[in-house]
Structures are given as C-alpha cells and as structure tokens.
C-alpha positions as CSV (number, residue, x, y, z in Angstrom):
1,X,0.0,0.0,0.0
2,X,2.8,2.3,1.0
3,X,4.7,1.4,-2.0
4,X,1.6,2.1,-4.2
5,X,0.7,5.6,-2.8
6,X,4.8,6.6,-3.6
7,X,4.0,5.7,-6.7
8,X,1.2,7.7,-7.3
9,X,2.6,10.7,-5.7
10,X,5.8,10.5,-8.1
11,X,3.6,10.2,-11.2
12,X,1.1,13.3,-10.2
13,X,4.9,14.8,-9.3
14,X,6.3,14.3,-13.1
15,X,2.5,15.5,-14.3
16,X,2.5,18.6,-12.8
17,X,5.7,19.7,-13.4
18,X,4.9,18.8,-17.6
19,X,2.7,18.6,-20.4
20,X,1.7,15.1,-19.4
21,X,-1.8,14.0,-19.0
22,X,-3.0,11.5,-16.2
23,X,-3.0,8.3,-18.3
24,X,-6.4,5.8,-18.3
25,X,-4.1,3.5,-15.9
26,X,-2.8,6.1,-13.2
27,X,-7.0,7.6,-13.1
28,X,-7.8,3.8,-12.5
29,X,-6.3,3.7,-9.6
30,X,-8.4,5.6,-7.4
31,X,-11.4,4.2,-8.7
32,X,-10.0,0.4,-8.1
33,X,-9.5,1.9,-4.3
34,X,-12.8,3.2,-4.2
35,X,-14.4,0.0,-5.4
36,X,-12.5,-1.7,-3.2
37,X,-13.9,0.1,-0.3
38,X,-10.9,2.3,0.2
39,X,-12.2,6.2,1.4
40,X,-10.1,8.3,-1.3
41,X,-9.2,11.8,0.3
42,X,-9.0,14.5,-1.9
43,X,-5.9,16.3,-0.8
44,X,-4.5,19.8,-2.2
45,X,-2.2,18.5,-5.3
46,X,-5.4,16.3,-6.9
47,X,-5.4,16.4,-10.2
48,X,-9.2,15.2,-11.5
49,X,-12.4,15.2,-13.2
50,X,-15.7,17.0,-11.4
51,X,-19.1,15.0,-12.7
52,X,-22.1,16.8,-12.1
53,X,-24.0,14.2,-10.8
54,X,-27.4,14.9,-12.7
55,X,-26.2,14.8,-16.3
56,X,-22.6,12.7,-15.4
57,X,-21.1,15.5,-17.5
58,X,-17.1,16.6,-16.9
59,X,-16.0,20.1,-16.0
60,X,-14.4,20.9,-18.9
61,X,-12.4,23.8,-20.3
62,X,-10.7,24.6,-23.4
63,X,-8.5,27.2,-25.0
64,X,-11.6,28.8,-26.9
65,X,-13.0,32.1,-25.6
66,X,-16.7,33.1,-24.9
67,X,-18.0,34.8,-28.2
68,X,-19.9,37.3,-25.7
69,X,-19.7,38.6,-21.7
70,X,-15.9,38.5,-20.6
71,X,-14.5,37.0,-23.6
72,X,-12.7,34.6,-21.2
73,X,-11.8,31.0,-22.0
74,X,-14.8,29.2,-21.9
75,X,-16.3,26.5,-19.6
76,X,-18.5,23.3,-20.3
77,X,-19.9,20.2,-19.1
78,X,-18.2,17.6,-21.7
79,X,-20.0,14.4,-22.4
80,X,-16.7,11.6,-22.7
81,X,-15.2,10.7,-19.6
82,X,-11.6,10.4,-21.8
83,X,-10.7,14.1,-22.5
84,X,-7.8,15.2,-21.0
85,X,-9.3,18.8,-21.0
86,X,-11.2,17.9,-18.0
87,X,-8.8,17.6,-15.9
88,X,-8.1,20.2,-12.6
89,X,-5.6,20.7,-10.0
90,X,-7.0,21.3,-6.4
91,X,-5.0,24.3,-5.2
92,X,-5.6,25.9,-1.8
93,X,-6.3,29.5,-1.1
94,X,-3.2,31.9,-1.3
95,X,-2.0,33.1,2.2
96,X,-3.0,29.9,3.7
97,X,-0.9,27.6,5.9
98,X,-2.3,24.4,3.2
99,X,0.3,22.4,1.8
100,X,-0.1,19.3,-1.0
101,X,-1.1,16.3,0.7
102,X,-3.1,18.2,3.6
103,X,-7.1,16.8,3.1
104,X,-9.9,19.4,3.0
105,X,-12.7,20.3,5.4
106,X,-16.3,21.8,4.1
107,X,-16.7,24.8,4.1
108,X,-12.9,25.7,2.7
109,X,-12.2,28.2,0.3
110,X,-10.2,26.1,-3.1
111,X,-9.1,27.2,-6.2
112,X,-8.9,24.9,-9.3
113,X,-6.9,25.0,-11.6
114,X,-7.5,24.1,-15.5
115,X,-4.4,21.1,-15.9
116,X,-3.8,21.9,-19.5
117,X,-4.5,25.7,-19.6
118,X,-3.3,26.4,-16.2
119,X,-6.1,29.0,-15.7
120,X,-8.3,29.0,-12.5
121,X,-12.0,28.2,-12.6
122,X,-13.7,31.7,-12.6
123,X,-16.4,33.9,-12.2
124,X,-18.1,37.0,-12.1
125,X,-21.2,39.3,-13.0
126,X,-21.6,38.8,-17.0
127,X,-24.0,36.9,-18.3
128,X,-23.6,32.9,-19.2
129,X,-23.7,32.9,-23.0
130,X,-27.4,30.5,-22.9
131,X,-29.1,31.0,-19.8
132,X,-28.0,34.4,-18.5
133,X,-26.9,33.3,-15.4
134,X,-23.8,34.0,-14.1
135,X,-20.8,32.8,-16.5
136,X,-18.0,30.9,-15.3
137,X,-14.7,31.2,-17.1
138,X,-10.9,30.4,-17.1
139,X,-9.1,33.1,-16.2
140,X,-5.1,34.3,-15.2
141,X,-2.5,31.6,-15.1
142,X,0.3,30.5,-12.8
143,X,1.0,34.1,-11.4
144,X,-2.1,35.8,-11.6
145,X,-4.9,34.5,-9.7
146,X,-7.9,36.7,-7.7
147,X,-10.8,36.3,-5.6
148,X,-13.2,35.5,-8.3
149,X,-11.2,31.8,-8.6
150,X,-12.3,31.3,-4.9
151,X,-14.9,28.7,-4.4
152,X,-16.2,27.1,-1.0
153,X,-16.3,23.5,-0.6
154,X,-20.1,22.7,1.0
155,X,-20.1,18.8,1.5
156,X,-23.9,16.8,1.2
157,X,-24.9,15.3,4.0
158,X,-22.4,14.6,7.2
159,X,-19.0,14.3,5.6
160,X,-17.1,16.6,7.0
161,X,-13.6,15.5,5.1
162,X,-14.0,16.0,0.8
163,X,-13.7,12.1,-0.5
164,X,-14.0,10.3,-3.9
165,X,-18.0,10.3,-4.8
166,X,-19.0,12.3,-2.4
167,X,-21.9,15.1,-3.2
168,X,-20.4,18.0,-3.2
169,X,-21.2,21.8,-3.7
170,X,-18.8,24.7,-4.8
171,X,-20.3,28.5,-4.0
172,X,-18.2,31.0,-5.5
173,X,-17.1,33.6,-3.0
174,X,-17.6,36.8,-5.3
175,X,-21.3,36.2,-6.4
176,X,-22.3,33.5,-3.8
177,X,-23.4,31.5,-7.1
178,X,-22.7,27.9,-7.0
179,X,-21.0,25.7,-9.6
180,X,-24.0,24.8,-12.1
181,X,-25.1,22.6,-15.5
182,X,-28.0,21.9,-16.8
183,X,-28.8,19.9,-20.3
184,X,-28.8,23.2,-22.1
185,X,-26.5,22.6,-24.7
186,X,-24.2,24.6,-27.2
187,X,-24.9,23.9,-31.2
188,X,-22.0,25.5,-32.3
189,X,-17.9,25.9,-31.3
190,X,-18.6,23.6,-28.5
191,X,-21.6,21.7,-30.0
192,X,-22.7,19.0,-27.5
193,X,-21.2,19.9,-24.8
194,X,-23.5,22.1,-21.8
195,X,-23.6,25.3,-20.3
196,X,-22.0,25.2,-16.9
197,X,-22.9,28.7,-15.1
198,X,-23.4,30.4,-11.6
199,X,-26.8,30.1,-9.7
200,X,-27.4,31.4,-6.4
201,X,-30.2,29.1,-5.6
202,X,-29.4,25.7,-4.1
203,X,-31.0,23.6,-6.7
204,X,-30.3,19.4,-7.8
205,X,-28.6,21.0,-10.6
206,X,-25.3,22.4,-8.9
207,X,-24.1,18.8,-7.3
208,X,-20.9,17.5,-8.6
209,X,-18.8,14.6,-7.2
210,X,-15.2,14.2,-7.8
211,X,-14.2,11.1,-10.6
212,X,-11.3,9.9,-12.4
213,X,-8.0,11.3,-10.9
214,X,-4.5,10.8,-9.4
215,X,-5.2,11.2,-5.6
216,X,-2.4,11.5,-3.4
217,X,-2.6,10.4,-0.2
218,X,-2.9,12.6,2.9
219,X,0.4,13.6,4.7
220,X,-0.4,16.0,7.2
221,X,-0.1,15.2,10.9
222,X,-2.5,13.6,12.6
C-alpha cells in the first residue's frame, strides 16, 4: 500500500511539473480503491475530473473564448469521460498555511486550476452565454490568480472530510453563485457539450462529485 501511494505521488509529481496528462491507468487507480472500499481523500495536489452528478457530464475547459460577456476562456460540461481537457488541479487559497497532501474540510475556500491551460476556474457578473446566469470562465495563469477563482467546498450530507464520490457543492465567493449545469447545450464551437454557469439558488442541478484522478494520499499530521 505504502509502496503504491509513492507511486502515485511520483507520477502526479512528473504531471504537474509537464505537459503530461493522467493516463487511463494512473486515473484507474483511485477508482480500483474506491471499489475496493478504500475512502479516497481529496488532498491539495489532486489532479481530477468534477461529474455533475445529474447529467454525469465533466467540467471541462478549453482554450476557446466566450463569443460574448468576458471573452474569457470558456467552460463546459463535456460528455466523454476520456478528455484530458477535463482535468483540474485542487489548489488551496493563497495566504494559507495548506500544503499538497493536507485533506480538506467543508466549508474551505479552493481554487482549481484548468491542468492543460493552467487557468483557474472563474467567475463574475456577466451573463452565461445561454441562460443568462452567471458565466464561469478560465481566467489568469500560474502568477495571476484573484478572488473571483475562490470557491467554497459545502459537503452533502455529514461528511465533513471531501472524499471520492461524495456530493459535493462549490459556491463562488464573489457572487455567492454555485457551480451549475443543466442539459442546455451549445450547437455551435462547442456543439454537444453544456452550459455550466453560476446560480445562487441551491438547486439538484449544482451537485458535482469528484471522478477519475490521481489522488495522493494525505500527509499531514495527525
């Protein structure tokens, strides 16, 4: 066990440090624990795939900007689960004592970050291109991050720790909108893949659950 965690922890190591993609094998591996009746932390350092958990679409991003609002890079709900444009980094909040491997509580403040962009998951007052809610976005890179990339971590039910396929909830700090699909769909640019915007309302619609990933395992002291 100790020898397969070191492993994992190199390979997310060499992947975040390059242009390389979690392969099929290494994003196996948490779900084999999971099946396995293994609780899989999600630590700062992840690197996975958010499903919303009505649709089982993928947060997804892409270098293509919105043709209206900010203009920002544009985000989606993408139907395949094997698109390596779906993948994000969990990052903490600047200014914090978090460090990779620490786990996270509900009701923390994350950041994630697009893997192949390296743009943070965003947000503000314009108008999502189909619904008119609020439009989520990529936005900054490495060195330029604000508070409109900071989203709150509200666990379902009594969890108090964020795990593999667990409910989850991510209310932007900005707005207060939370992290939102629904099966309206583009026809064009990104055709087939789904709006993903900001509602303020609680609704069934803004649940995700975290998927295929490299999880490393938790290091901080007990």
């Amino acid at each position: 066990m100790a020898l397969g965690f070191f492993a994992l922890a190199l390979f997310l190591f060499i992947t975040l440090d390059s242009d390389v993609v979690p392969s099929s094998a290494a994003s196996a591996s948490a779900s084999a624990a999971s099946s396995e009746g293994v609780e899989v932390q999600i630590t700062y350092g992840t690197v996975l795939k958010l499903m919303h958990e009505k649709t089982k679409f993928r947060l997804h991003s892409h270098d293509v900007p919105y043709g209206s609002g900010s203009g920002q890079q544009s985000v989606t709900g993408f139907p395949n689960v094997d698109d390596s444009n779906s993948y994000w980094i969990v990052r903490p909040q600047p200014g914090t004592n978090a460090k990779q491997g620490d786990s996270i509580k509900s009701g923390t403040i994350i950041r994630l970050q697009h893997m192949r962009t390296r743009k943070w998951l965003h947000s503000h007052l314009h108008a999502s291109p189909i619904s008119g809610n609020l439009e989520v976005s990529c936005f900054g890179g490495e060195n330029e991050s604000d508070t409109g990339d900071y989203w709150r971590l509200l666990i379902e039910g009594s969890g108090k720790t964020w795990k593999q396929d667990q409910k989850i909830r991510l209310q932007h700090i900005d707005t207060g909108g939370y992290l939102h699909s629904h099966d309206k769909k583009y026809s064009r640019i990104a055709g087939g893949q789904q709006e993903v915007c900001g509602v303020r309302e609680k609704r069934a619609d803004n649940v995700w659950l975290a998927a295929e990933g490299v999880y490393l395992p938790v290091t901080e002291s007990k």
